[in-house]
N, C-alpha and C positions, 0 to 999 in steps of 0.2 A: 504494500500500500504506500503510497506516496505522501509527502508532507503537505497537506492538503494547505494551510494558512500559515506558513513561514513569511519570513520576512517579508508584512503587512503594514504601510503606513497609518492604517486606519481599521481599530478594531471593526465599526459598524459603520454601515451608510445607509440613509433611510431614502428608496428612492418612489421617487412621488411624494416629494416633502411639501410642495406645494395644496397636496390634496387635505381637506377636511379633515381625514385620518392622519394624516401625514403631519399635519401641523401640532398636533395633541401629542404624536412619539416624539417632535420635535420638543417641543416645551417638557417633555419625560425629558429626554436625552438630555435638555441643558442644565437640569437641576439637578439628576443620576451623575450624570459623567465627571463632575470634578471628584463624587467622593470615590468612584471607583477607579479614577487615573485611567478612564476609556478616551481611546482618541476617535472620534467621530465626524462623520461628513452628511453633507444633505447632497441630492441630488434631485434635479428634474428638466425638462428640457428648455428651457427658458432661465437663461442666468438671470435676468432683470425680474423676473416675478421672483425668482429666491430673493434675491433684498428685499423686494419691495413685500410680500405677504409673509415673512419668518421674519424680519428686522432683527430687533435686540436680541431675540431666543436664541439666533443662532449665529452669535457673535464668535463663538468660543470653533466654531464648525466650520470644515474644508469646503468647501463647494465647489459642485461637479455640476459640467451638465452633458446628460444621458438620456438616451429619445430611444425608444422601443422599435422604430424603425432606422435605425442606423448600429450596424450590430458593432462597427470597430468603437463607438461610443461604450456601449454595454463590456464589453471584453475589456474596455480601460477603467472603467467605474470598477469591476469586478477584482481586475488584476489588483487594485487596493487595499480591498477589504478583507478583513476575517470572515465577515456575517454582512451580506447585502439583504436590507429588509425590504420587499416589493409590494408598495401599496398603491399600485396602478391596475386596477382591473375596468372593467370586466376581464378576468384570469383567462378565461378562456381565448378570448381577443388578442391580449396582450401578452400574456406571460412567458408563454414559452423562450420567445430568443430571451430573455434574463435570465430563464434558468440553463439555458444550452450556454452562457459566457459565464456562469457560474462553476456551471462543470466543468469548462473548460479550462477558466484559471483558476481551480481551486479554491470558489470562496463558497463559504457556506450560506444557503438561501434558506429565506422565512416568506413566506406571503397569509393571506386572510381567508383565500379563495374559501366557498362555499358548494363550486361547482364540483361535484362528484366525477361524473364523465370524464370530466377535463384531468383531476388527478390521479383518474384510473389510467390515461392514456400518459401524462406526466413517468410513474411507475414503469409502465412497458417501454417507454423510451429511454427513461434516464438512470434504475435503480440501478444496472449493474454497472454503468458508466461513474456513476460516483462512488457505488461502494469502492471499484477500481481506485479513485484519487480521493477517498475518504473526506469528500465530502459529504454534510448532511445536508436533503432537500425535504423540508418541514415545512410540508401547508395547512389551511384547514387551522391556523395557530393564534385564532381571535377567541372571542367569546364561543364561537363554534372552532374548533372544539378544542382548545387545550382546556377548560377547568373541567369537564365532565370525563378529558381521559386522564388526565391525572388525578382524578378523583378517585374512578374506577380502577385505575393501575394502585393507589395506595390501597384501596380496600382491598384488593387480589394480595397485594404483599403481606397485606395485618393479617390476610385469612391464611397464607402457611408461613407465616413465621408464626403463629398460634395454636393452628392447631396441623400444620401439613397439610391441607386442601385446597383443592382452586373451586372456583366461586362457580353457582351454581343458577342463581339469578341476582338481578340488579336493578332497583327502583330508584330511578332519577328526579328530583321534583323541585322546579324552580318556582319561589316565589319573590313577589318588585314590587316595590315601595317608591314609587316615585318621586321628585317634589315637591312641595303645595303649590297651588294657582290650577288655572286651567289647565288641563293637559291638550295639547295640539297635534294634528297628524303625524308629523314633523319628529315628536317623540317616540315613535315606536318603531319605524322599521324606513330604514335609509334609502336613498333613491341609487346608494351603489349595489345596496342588497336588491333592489328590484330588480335590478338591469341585471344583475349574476343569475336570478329566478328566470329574466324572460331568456337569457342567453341559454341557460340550459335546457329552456323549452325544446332549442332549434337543434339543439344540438346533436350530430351523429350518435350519440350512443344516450342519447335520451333516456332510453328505456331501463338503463343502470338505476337510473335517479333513484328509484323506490326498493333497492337491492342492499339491504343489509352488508351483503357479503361484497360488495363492489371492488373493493381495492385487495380481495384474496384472491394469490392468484393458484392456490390449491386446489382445483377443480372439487375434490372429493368433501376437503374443508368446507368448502365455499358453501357445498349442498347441504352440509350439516348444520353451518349456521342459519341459512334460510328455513329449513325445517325446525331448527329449535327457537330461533329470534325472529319469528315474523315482525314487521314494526306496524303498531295498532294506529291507527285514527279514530277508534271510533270512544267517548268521551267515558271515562271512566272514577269512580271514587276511591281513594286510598286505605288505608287503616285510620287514619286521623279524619278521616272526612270531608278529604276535599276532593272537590272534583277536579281531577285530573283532563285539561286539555290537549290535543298535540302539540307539541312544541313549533315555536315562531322562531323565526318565518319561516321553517322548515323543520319536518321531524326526518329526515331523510341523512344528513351530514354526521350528526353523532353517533348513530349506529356504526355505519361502514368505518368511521376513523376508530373506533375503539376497538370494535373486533378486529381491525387488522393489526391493533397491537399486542392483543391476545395471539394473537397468529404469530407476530414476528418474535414475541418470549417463547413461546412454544416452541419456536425452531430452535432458538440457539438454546435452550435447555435441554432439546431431545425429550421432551415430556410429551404426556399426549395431551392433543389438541380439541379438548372439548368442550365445545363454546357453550356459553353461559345464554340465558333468557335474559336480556336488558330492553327496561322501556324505561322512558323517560316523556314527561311531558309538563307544561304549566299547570303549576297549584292554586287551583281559586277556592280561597277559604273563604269562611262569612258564618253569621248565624245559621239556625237548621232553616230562619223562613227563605231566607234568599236560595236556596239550593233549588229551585224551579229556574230564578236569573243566572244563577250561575252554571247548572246544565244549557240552556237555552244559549250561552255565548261557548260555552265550549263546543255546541253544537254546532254551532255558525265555525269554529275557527276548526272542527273537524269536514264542514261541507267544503270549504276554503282547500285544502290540503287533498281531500278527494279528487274535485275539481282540478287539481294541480296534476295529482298523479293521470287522470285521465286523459291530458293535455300530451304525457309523455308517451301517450300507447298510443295516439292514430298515426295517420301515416306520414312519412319522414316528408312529402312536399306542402303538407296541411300546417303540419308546427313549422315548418320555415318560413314559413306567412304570419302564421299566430307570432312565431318570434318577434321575428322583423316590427309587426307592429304594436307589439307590445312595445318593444325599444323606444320605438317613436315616442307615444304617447304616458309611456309613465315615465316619473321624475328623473331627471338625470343624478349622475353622481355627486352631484354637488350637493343636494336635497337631501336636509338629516337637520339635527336638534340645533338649535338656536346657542352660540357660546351661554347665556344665561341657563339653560336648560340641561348644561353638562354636570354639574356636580348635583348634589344632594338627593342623588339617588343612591338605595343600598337594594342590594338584593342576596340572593339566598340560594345553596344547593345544598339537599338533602340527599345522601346517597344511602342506603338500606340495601346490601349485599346479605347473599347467605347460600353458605357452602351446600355440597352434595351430603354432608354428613348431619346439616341441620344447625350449624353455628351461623351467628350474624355478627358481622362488621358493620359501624356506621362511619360514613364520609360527612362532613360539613363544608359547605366552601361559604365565608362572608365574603361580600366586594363590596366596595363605595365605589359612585360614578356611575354615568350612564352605562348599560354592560356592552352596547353596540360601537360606541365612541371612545367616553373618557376610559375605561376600565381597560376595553379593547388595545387601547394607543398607548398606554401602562403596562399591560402585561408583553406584548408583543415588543416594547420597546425594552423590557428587563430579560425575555428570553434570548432577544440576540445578545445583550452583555453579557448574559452568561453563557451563549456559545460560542462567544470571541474568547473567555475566559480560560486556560488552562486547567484542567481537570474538574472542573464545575458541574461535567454532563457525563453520561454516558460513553464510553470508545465506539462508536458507533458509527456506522457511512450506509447512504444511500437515499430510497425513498423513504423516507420514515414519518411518525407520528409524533405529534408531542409529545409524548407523554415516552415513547422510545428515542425521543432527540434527549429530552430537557434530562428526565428521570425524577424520581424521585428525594434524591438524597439533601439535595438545597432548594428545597420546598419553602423555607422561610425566607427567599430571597424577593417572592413576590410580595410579601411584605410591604415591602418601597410600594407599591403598582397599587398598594390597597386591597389585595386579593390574598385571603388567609385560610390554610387549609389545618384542620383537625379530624384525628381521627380514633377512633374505641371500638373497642371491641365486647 
């Protein structure tokens, strides 16, 4: 294996610094990086918009500028860095030549993508190409999904370092607290996250979208977990009482990224590979009278998610239409929470594991900040420091998952980002 981040002027570069997400790792990164002695750069294709919308925040930062269609640009942003963080999507659109100049100069890549398809096809291209130069390529590493798989992966470790088991099913349940005032459209689901939903409408391998097992490429695995983990939509109550809806804006991304981590331990431990039952969905509590309002919208937000998967099954010239103008007409990338609307939010994961033998682990994750924006441009901006970091993470290369990049052992380093993980058994 090759020394994939050697002599690197620049632990991390956040590219697409100019975008809405971009600006929030930017303002991480200026506050992070003096105490951790990270050297870091911004990048995007427009040197004059970097002064002019990052100003003061990114006083201390190198500046590049790097355009998704000019690949000797990318290959030199690349050649840089340790860890190039990519928050220019739509993923599927954009992403790939970054991460082909990533593998190529040996820098390790991060993006948000939500698109399934896309990083099923990412994997058949580029795993054995990095594990070869040990890099790591970790997508899918926003609010979807790095907390729910390193939630999952500590509760799998609590269950055999306790009692020697591996888990046997797994209840995920997020509950959000927003801020007081009005709550506005704006707050709940980004016009970058639209435009990744209508892209993967159009998409050649569409049909992945609703496949648990998407990113295994075990054929015989693959069938195992689709028969043991189907993923539900249809609205359901917990042990506590609340009614469980499908997860926003997509129940579709957390499955496939978790069991593929369960898959990639499996292999290097030589243990067997037997996947676990995991759902996961939004918790809407309330008194016993509201449970009539509160099935009736989880009902709405499971018709939602139907509707979606149906979009993925007609035929490949029908969704290339639906795509297309979906694009058009829903919000662009820029469309998401108002800077006042980014803090004073907390929300909540509850995880409830329990072994083949009948033991249960529980997971907690607290966050502050919005979880699609401020949380998101926190956490993603602390996992590249610490995969620029010397021995922080995993010895690991290739396609991989959060929660198989990051690991679990400096778990309390999200701390900084507001994101705090507990766990009992």
């Amino acid at each position: 294996m090759l020394a994939a981040v050697a002599a690197r002027d620049l632990d991390v570069v956040v590219f697409g610094a100019t975008g809405v997400t971009g600006r929030q790792v930017v303002a991480y990164l200026a506050e992070r990086a003096p105490a951790t002695g990270a050297r870091w750069g911004v990048a995007a294709r427009d040197a004059g918009k970097l002064e002019r919308m990052l100003g003061p925040a990114a006083e201390s930062a190198e500046k590049l500028v790097a355009d998704v269609t000019d690949q000797a640009s990318l290959a030199a942003m690349a050649s840089r860095a340790q860890v190039v963080l990519n928050l220019v999507g739509p993923y599927t659109i954009h992403a790939q030549p970054v991460i082909g100049a990533c593998v190529a100069s040996g820098a390790h890549y991060v993006d948000l993508t939500g698109e399934i398809p896309f990083v099923r096809r990412m994997i058949e291209a580029y795993d054995a190409r990095a594990r070869d130069t040990g890099v790591k390529i970790v997508q899918v590493c926003g609010f979807e999904a790095l907390p729910p798989d390193l939630a999952v992966r500590l509760a799998a470790e609590l269950a055999y370092d306790e009692w020697g088991e591996g888990l046997s099913e797994v209840d995920l349940a997020v509950s959000t607290k927003p801020p007081p005032g009005m709550p506005r459209p704006s707050d709940m689901i980004s016009g970058g996250t639209l435009q990744s939903l209508a892209v993967a409408v159009g998409d050649q391998d569409a049909g992945t979208v609703s496949d648990p097992a998407a990113l295994i490429s075990d054929v015989a695995l693959a069938e195992r977990v689709r028969r043991r983990s189907p993923i539900p939509l249809a609205p359901r109550r917990d042990a506590r009482g609340a009614v469980i809806a499908p997860m926003a804006p997509a129940p579709f991304i957390n499955p496939a990224v978790i069991h593929r981590t369960a898959a990639l331990i499996a292999a290097e431990t030589d243990g067997p590979a037997e996947p676990f039952r995991y759902r996961e969905g939004i918790a809407l509590g309330g008194p016993p009278g509201s449970l009539p309002l509160r099935y009736a919208v989880a009902g709405a937000l499971s018709g939602t998610q139907i509707a979606l998967t149906g979009l993925t099954r007609v035929r490949p010239t029908v969704r290339r239409r639906l795509s297309q103008g979906l694009v058009r007409i829903l919000p662009s990338s820029g469309f998401g929470p108002a800077e006042d609307r980014l803090e004073g939010w907390h929300w909540h994961m509850s995880i409830d594991a329990r072994t083949a033998g009948g033991h249960a682990a529980r997971v907690d994750v607290d966050a502050d900040g919005h979880p699609g924006y401020l949380t998101t441009a926190r956490m993603v901006g602390e996992a590249g420091l610490m995969l620029a970091a010397p021995d922080l993470t995993p010895a690991r290369a290739g396609c991989l998952t959060p929660a198989t990049a990051i690991g679990t052992a400096s778990l309390q380093r999200f701390e900084h980002a507001r994101l705090r993980f507990s766990a009992s058994a």
